[in-house]
PyMOL Python script that loads the backbone (N, CA, C, O; Angstrom):
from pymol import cmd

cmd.read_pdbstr("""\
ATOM      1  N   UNK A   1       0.840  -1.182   0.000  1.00  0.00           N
ATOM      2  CA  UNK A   1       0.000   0.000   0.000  1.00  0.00           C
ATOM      3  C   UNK A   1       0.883   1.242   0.000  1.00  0.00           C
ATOM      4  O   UNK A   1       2.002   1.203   0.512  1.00  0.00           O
ATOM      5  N   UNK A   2       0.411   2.307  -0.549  1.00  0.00           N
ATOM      6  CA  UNK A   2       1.160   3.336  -0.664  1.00  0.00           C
ATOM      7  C   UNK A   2       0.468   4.255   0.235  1.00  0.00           C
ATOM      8  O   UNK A   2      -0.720   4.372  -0.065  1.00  0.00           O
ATOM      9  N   UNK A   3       0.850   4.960   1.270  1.00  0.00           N
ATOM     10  CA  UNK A   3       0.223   5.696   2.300  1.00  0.00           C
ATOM     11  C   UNK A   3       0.201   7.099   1.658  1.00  0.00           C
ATOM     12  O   UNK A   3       1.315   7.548   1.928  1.00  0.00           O
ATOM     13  N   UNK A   4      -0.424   7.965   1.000  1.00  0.00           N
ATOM     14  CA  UNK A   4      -0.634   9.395   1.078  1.00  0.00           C
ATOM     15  C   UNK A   4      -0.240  10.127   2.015  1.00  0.00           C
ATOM     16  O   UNK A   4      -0.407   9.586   3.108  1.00  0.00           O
ATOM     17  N   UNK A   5       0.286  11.291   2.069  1.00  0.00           N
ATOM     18  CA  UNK A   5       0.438  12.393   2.664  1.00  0.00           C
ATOM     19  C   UNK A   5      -0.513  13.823   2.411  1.00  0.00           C
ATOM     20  O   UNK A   5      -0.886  14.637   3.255  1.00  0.00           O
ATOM     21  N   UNK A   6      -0.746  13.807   0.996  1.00  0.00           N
ATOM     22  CA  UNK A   6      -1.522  14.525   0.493  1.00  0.00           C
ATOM     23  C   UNK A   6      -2.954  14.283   0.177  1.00  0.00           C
ATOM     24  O   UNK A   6      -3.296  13.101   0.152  1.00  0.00           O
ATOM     25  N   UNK A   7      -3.794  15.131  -0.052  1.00  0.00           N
ATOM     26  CA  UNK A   7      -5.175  14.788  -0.657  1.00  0.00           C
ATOM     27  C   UNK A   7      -5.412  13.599  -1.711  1.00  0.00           C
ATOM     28  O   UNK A   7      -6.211  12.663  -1.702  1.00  0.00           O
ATOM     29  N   UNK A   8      -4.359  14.011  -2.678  1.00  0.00           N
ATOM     30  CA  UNK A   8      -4.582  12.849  -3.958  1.00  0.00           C
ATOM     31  C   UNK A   8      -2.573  13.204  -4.208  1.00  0.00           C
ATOM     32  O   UNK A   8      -1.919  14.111  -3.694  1.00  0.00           O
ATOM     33  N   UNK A   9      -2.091  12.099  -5.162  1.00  0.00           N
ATOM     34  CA  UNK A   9      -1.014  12.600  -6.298  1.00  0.00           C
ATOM     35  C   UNK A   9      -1.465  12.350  -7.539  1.00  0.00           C
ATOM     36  O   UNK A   9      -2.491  11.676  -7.633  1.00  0.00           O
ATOM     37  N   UNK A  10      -0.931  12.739  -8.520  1.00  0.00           N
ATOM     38  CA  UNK A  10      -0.544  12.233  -9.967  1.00  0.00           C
ATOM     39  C   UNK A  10      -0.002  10.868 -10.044  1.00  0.00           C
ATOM     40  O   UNK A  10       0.616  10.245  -9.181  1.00  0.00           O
ATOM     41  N   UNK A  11      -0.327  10.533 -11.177  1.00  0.00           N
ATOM     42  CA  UNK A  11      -0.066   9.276 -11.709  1.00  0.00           C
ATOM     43  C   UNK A  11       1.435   9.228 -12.063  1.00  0.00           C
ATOM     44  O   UNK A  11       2.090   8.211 -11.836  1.00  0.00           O
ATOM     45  N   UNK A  12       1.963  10.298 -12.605  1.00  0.00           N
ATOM     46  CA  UNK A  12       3.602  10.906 -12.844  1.00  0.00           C
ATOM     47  C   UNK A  12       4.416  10.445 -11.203  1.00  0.00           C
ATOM     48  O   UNK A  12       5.246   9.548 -11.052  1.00  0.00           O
ATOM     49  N   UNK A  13       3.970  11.195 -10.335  1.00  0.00           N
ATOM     50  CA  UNK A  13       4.363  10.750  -8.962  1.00  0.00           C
ATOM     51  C   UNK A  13       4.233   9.516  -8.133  1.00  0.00           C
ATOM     52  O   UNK A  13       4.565   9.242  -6.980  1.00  0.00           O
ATOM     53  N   UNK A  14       3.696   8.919  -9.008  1.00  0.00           N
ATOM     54  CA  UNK A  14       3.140   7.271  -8.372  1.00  0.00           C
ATOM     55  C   UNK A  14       4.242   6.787  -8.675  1.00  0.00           C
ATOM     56  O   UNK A  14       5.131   6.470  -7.884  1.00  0.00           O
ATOM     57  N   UNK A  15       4.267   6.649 -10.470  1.00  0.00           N
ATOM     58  CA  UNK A  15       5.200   6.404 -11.044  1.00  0.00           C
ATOM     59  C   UNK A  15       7.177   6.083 -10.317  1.00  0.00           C
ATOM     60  O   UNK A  15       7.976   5.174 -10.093  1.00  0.00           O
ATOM     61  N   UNK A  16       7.019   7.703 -10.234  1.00  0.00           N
ATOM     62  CA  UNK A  16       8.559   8.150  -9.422  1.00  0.00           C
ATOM     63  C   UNK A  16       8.777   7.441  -8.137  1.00  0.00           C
ATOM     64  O   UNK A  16       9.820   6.890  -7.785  1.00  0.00           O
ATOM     65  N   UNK A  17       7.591   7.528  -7.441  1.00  0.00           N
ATOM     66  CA  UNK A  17       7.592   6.872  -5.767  1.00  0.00           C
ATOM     67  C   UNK A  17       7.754   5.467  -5.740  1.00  0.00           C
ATOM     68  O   UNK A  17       8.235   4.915  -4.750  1.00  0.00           O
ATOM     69  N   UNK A  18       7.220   4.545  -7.223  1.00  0.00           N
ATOM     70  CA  UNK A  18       7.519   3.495  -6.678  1.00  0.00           C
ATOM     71  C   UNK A  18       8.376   2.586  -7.695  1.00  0.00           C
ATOM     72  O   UNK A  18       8.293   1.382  -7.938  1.00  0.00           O
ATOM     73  N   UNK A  19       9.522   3.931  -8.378  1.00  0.00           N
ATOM     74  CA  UNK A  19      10.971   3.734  -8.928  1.00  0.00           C
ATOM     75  C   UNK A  19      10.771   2.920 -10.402  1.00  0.00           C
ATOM     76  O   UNK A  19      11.634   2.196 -10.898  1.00  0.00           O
ATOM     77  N   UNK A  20       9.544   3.178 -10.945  1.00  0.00           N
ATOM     78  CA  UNK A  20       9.283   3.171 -12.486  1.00  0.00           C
ATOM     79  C   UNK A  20       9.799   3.793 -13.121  1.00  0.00           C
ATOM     80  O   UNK A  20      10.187   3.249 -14.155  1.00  0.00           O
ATOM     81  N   UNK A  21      10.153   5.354 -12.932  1.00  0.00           N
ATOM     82  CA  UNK A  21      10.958   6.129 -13.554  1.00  0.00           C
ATOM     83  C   UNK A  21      11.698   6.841 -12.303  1.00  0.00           C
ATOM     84  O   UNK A  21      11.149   6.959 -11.208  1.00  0.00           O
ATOM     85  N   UNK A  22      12.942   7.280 -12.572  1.00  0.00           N
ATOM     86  CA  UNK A  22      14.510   8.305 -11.911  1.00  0.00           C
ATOM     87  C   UNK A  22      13.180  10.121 -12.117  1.00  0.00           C
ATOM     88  O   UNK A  22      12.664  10.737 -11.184  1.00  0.00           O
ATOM     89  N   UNK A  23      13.104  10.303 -13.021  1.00  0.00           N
ATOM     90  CA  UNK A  23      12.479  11.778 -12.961  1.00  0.00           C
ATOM     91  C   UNK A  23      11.317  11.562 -13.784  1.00  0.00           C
ATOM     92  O   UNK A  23      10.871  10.776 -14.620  1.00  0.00           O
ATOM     93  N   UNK A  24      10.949  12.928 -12.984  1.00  0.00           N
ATOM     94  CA  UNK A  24       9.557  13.359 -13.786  1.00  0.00           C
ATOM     95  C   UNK A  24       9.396  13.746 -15.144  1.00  0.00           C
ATOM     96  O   UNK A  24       8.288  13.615 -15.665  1.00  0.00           O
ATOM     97  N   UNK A  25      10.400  14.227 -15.817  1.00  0.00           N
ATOM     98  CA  UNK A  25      10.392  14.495 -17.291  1.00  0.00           C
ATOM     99  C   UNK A  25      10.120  12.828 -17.775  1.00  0.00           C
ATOM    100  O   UNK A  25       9.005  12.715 -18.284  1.00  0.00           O
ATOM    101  N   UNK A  26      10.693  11.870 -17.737  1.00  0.00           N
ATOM    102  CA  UNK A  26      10.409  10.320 -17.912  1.00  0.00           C
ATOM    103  C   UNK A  26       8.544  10.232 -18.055  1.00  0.00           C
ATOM    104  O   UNK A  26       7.960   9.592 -18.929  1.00  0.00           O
ATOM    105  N   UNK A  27       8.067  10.810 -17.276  1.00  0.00           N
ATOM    106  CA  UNK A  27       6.493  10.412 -17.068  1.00  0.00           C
ATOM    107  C   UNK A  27       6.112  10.125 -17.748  1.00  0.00           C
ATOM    108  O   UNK A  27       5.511   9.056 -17.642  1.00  0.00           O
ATOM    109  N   UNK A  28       6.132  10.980 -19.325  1.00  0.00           N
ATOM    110  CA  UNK A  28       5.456  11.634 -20.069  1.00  0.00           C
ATOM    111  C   UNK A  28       5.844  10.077 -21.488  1.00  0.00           C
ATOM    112  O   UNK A  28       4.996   9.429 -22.100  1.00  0.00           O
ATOM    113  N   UNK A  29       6.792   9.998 -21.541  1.00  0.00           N
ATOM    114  CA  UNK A  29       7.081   8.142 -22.247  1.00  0.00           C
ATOM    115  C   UNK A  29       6.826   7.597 -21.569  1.00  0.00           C
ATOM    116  O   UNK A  29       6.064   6.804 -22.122  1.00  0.00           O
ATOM    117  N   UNK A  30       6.920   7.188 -19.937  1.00  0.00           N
ATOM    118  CA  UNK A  30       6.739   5.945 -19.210  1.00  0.00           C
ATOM    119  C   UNK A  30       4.763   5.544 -19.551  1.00  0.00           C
ATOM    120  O   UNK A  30       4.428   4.381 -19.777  1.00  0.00           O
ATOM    121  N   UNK A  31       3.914   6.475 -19.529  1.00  0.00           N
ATOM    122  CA  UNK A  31       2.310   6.039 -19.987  1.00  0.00           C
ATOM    123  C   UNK A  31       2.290   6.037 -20.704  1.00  0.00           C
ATOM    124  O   UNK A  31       1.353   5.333 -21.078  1.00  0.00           O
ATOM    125  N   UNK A  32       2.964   6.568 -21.708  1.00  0.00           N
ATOM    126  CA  UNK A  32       2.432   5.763 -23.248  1.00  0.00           C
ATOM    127  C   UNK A  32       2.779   4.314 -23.345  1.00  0.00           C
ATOM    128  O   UNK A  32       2.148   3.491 -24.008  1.00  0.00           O
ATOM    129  N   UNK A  33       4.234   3.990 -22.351  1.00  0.00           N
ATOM    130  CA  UNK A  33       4.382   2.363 -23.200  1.00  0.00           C
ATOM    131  C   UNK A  33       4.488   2.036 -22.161  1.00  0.00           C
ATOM    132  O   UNK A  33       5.158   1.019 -22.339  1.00  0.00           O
ATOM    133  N   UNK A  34       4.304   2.122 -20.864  1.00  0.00           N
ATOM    134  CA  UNK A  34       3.964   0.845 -19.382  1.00  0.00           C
ATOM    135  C   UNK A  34       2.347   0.527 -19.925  1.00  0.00           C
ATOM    136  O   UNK A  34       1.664   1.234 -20.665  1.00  0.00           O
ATOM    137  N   UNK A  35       2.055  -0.560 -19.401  1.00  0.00           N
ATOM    138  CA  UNK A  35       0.788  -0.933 -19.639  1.00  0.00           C
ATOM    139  C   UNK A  35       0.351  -0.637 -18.135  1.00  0.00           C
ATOM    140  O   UNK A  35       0.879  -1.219 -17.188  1.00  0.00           O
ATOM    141  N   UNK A  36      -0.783   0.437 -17.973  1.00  0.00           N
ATOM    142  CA  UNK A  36      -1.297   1.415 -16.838  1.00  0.00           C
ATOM    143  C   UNK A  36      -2.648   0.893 -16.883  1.00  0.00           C
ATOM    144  O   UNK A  36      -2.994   0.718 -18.051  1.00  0.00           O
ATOM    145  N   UNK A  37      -3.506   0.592 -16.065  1.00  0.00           N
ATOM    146  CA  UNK A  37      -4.566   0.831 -15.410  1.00  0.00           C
ATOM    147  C   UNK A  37      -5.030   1.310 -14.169  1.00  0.00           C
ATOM    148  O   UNK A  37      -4.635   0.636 -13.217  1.00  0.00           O
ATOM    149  N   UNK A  38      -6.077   2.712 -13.766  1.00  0.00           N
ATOM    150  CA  UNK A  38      -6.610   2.683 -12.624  1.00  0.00           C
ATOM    151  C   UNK A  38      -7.695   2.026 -12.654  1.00  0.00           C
ATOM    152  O   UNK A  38      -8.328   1.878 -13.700  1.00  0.00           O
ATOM    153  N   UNK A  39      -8.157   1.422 -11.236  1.00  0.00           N
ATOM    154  CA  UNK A  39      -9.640   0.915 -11.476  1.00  0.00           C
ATOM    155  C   UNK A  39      -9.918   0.642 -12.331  1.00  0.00           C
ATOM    156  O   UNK A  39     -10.978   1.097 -12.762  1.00  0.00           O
ATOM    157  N   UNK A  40      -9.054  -0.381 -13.216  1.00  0.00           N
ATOM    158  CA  UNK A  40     -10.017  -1.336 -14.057  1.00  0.00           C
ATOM    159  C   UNK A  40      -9.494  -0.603 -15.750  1.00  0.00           C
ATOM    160  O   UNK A  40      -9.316  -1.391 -16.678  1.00  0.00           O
ATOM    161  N   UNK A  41      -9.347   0.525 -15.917  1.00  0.00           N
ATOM    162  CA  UNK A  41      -9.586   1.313 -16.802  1.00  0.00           C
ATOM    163  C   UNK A  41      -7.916   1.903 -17.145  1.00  0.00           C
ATOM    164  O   UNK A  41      -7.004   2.407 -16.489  1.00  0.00           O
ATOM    165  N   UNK A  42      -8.174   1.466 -18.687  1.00  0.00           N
ATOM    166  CA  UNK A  42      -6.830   1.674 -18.888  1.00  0.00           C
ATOM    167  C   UNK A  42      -6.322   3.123 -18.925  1.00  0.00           C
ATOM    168  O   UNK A  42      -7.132   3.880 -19.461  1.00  0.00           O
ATOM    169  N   UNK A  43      -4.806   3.904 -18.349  1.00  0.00           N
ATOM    170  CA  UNK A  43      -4.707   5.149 -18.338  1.00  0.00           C
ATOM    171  C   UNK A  43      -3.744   5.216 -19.152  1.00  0.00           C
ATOM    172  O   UNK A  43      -3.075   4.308 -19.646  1.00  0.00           O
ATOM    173  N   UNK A  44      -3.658   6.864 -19.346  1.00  0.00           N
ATOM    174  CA  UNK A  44      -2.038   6.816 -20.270  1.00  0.00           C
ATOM    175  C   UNK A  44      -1.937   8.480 -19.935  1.00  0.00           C
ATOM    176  O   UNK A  44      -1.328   9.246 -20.683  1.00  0.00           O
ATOM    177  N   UNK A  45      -2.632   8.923 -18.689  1.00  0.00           N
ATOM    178  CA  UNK A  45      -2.094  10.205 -18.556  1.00  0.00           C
ATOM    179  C   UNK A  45      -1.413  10.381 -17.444  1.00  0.00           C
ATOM    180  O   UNK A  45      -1.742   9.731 -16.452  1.00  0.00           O
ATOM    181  N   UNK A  46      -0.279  11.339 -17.384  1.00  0.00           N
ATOM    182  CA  UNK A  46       0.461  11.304 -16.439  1.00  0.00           C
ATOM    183  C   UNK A  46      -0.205  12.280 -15.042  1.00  0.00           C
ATOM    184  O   UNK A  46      -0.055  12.267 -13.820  1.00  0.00           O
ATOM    185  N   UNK A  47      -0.858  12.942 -15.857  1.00  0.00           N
ATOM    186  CA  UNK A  47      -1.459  14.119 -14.621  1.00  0.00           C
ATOM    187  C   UNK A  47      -2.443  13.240 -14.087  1.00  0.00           C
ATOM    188  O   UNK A  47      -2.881  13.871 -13.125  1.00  0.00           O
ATOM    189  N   UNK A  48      -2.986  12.267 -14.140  1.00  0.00           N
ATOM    190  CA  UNK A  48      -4.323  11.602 -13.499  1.00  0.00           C
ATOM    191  C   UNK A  48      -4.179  11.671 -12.047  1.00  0.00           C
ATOM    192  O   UNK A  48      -3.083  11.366 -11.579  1.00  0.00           O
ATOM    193  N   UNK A  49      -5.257  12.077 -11.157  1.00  0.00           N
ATOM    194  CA  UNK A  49      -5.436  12.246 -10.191  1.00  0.00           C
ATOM    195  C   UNK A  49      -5.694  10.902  -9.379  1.00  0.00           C
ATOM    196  O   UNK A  49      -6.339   9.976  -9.871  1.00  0.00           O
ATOM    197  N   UNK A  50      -5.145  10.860  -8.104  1.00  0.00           N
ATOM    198  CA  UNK A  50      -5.176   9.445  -7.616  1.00  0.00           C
ATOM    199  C   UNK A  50      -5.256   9.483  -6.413  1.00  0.00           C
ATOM    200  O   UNK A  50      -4.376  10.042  -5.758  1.00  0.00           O
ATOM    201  N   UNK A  51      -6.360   8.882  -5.813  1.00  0.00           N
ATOM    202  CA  UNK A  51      -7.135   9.011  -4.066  1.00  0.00           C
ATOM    203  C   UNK A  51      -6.784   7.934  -3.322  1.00  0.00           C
ATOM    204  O   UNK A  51      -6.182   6.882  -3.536  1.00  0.00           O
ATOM    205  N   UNK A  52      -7.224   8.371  -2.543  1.00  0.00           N
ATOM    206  CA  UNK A  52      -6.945   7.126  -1.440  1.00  0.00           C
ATOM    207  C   UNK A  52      -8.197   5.611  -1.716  1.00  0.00           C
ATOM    208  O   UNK A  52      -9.403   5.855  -1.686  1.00  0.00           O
ATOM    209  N   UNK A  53      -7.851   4.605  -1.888  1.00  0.00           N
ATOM    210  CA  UNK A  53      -8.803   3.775  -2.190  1.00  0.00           C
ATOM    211  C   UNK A  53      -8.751   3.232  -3.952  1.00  0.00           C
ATOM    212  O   UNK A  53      -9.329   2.309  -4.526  1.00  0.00           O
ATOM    213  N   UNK A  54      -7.564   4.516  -4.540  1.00  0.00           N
ATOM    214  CA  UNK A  54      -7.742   3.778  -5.811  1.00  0.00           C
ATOM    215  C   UNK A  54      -6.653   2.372  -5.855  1.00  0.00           C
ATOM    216  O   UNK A  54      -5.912   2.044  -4.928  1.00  0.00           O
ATOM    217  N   UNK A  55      -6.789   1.638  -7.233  1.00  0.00           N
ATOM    218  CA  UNK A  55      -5.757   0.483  -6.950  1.00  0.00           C
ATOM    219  C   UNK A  55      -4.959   0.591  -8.824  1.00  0.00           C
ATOM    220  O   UNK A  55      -5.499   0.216  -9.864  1.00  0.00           O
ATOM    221  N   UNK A  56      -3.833   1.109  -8.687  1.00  0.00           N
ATOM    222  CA  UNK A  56      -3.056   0.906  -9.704  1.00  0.00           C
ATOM    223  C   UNK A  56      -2.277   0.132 -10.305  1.00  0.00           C
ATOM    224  O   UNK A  56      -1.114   0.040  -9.912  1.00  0.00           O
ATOM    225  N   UNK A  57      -2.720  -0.584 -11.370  1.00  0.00           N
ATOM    226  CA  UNK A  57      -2.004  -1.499 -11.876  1.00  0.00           C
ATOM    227  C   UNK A  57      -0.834  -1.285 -13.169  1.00  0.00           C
ATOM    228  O   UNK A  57      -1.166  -0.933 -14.301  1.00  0.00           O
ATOM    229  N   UNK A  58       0.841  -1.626 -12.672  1.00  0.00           N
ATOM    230  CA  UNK A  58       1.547  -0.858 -13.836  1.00  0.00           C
ATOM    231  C   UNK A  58       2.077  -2.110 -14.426  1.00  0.00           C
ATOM    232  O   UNK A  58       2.251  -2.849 -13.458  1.00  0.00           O
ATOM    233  N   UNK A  59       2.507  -2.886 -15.762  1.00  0.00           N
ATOM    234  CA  UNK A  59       2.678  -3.713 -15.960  1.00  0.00           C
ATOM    235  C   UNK A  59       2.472  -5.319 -14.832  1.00  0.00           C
ATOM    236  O   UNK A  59       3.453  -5.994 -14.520  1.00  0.00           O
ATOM    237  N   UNK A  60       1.813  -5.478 -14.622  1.00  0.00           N
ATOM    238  CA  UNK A  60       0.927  -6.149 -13.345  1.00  0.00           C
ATOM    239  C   UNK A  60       1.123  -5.704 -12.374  1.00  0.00           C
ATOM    240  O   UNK A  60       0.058  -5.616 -11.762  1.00  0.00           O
ATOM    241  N   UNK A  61       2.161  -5.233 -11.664  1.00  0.00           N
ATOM    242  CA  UNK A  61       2.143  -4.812 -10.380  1.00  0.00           C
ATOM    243  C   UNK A  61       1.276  -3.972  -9.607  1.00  0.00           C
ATOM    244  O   UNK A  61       1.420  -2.761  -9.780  1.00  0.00           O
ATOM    245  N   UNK A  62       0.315  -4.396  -8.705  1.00  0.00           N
ATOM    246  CA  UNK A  62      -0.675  -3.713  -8.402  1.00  0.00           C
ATOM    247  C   UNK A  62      -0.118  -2.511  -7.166  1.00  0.00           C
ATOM    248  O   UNK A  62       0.894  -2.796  -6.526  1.00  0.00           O
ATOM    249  N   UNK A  63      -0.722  -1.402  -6.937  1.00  0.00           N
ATOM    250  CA  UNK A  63      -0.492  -0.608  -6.048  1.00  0.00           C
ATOM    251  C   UNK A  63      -2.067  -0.014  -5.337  1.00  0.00           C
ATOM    252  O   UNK A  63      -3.007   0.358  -6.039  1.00  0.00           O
ATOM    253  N   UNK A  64      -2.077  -0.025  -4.254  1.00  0.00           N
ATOM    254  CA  UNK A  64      -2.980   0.390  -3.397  1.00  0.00           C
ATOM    255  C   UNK A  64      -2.988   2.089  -2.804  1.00  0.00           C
ATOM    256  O   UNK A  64      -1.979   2.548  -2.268  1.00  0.00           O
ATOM    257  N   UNK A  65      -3.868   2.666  -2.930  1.00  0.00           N
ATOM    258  CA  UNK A  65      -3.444   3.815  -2.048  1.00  0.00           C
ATOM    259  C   UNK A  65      -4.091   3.931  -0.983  1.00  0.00           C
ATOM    260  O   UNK A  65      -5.150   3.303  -0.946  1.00  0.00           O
ATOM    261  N   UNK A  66      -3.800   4.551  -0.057  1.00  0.00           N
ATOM    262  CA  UNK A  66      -4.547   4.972   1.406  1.00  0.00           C
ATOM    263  C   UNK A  66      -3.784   6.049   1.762  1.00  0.00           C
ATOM    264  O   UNK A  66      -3.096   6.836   1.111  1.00  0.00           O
ATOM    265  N   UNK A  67      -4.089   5.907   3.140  1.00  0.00           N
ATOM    266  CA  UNK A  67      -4.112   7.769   4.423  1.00  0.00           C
ATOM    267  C   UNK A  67      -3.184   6.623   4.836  1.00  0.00           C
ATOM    268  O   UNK A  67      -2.479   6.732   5.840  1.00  0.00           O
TER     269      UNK A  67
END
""", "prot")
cmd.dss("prot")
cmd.show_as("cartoon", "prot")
cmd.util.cbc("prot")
cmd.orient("prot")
């Protein structure tokens, strides 16, 4: 599970936090060609907003968020 500090992050910052990509300029190639889903639904934007309760899946690896 990934614990929040904040209200929500980006999908760019998910990314970084859990060492998919070194920097944030990376983001922006890493969703076009990681295979991304939130909830079910495939993503490919880096700005996507992400709450506590969502569950992200990046080339299978699932990620959880919470408080």
């Amino acid at each position: 599970m990934i614990h929040l500090k904040t209200p929500y992050i980006t999908l760019g910052q998910l990314l970084k936090i859990t060492d998919w990509i070194s920097s944030g300029g990376e983001a922006k190639t890493a969703v076009k060609t990681l295979k991304i889903s939130v909830n079910g639904e495939k993503e490919d934007r880096r700005g996507r907003k992400l709450y506590p309760g969502d569950t992200v899946v990046i080339e299978g690896k699932s990620y959880t968020l919470g408080v």
